[in-house]
Structure formats: structure tokens, C-alpha cells
C-alpha positions in Angstrom: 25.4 -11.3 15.9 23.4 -14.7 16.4 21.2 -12.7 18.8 20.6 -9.7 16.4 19.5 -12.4 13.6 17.1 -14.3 16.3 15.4 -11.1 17.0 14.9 -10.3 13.4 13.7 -14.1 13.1 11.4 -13.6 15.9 9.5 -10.8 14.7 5.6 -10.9 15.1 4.2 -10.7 11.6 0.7 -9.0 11.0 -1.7 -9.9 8.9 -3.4 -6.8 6.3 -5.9 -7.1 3.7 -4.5 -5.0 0.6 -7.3 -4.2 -2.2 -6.3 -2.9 -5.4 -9.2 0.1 -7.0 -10.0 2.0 -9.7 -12.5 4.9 -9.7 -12.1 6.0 -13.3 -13.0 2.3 -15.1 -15.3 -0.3 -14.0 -12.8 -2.7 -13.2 -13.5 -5.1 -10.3 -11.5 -4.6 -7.3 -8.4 -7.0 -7.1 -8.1 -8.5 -3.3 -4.9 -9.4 -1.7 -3.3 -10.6 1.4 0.3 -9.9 2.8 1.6 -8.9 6.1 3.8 -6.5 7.7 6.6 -7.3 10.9 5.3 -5.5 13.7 6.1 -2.3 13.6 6.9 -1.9 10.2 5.5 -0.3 7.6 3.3 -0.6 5.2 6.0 -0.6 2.2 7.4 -3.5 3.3 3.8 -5.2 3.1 3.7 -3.8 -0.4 7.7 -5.7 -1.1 6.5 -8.8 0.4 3.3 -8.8 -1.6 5.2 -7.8 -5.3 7.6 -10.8 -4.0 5.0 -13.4 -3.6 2.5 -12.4 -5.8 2.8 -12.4 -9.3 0.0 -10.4 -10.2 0.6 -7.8 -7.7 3.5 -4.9 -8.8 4.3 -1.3 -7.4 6.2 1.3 -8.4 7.3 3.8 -6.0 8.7 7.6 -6.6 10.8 9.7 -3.9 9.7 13.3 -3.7 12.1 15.3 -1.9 9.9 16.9 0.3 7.3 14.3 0.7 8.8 11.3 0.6 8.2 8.0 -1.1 5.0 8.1 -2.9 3.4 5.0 -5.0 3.6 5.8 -8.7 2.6 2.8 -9.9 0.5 -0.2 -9.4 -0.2 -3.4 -11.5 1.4 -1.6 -14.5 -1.4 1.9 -13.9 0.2 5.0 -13.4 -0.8 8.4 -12.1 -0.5 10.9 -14.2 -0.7 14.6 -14.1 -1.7 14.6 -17.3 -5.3 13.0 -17.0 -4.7 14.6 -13.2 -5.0 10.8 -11.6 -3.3 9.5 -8.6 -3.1 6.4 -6.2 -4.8 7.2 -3.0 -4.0 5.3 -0.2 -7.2 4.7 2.2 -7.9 2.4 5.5 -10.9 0.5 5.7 -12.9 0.1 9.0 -16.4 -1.1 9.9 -17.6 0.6 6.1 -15.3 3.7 7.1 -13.0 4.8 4.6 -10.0 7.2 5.7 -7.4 8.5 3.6 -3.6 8.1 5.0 -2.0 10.9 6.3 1.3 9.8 6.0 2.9 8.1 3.2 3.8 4.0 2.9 7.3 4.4 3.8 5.8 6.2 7.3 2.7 4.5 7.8 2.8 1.1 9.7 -0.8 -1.1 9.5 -2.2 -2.8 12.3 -3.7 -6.6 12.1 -5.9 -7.3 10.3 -6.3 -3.8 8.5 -8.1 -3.1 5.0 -6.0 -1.2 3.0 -7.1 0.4 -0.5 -5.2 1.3 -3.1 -7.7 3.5 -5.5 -6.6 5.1 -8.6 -8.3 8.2 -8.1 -8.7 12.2 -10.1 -7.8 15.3 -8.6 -11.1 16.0 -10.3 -13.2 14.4 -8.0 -11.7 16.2 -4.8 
């Protein structure tokens, strides 16, 4: 047991850079930093983040054939009534690209740029 909680204890965190957008209103982009155990994935940066920021909260809902997807963040919903949702993009050198797997799948790597953009269906 000692041995299982060392490794856990021993984990290599990563560093990401989390920022928080929204297409539809001129809000200013909201800039974050968390990190994720090596490995792991990027819901668990999102945890950590909610848990040590206290401007920072996500909601999450579990489609049954997708998976978890965020609902929520900071209190803005998607809604398929006004036909918005959060897209989830990586940042690199100025290139933005969309995730192709959810957060409960995807795992970061140091020193990533993720975006979190409230985005329409619309503009697709």
C-alpha cells in the first residue's frame, strides 16, 4: 500500500495554460493556470483549477454516447436554444485546433494553451 501511495505522490505534474472565451460578447478573455499529473487528463486540470480558483467553475454533462462533455463554465451555459456551445481548442505557435476527443479523454502536454470558447453552431 505505502508503495502504491508513493507512486501516486511521485507523479510528474504538468504545467497548462487554461483560457476562458467568449465569441458571442465582447468579454475579455479570462487566463488561467493549473496543471495535470502526467498522463492524466485534461478534466482533472479543470478539478484542480475549480478547487484552487475561486473564479474558475465547470459544469460537466455525460452523454451516453459521447461521453462527458462541459456544460458549463463560470456560471455560462450552452444552450441549444440560442444554439451555443463550449468548444474546446489547443493553442500553438498562433494555431488553433479544435479537440477531437472530449476532457475526460484528452490528456495536455506541458506547457499547452488550452481555450475554452463559448461558441454558435451558427458560425460553423
Amino acid at each position: 500500500e505505502r508503495n502504491d501511495l508513493l507512486s501516486i505522490l511521485c507523479q510528474t505534474s504538468v504545467p497548462i495554460r487554461l483560457s476562458v472565451e467568449n465569441s458571442l460578447s465582447n468579454m475579455s478573455p479570462e487566463s488561467y493556470s493549473s496543471s495535470v499529473v502526467e498522463g492524466g487528463v485534461l478534466l482533472g486540470a479543470l478539478r484542480r483549477l475549480q478547487e484552487t480558483q475561486q473564479d474558475f467553475k465547470f459544469t460537466v454533462m455525460e452523454d451516453p454516447n459521447f461521453g462527458l462533455f462541459l456544460e458549463s463554465v463560470n456560471g455560462v451555459s450552452g444552450s441549444e436554444h440560442e444554439q451555443t456551445f463550449w468548444e474546446i481548442l489547443s493553442e500553438r505557435s498562433g494555431e488553433y485546433n479544435r479537440l477531437d476527443v472530449g476532457i475526460g479523454c484528452y490528456k495536455p502536454t506541458a506547457n499547452e494553451h488550452i481555450i475554452l470558447r463559448l461558441s454558435s453552431w451558427a458560425q460553423h
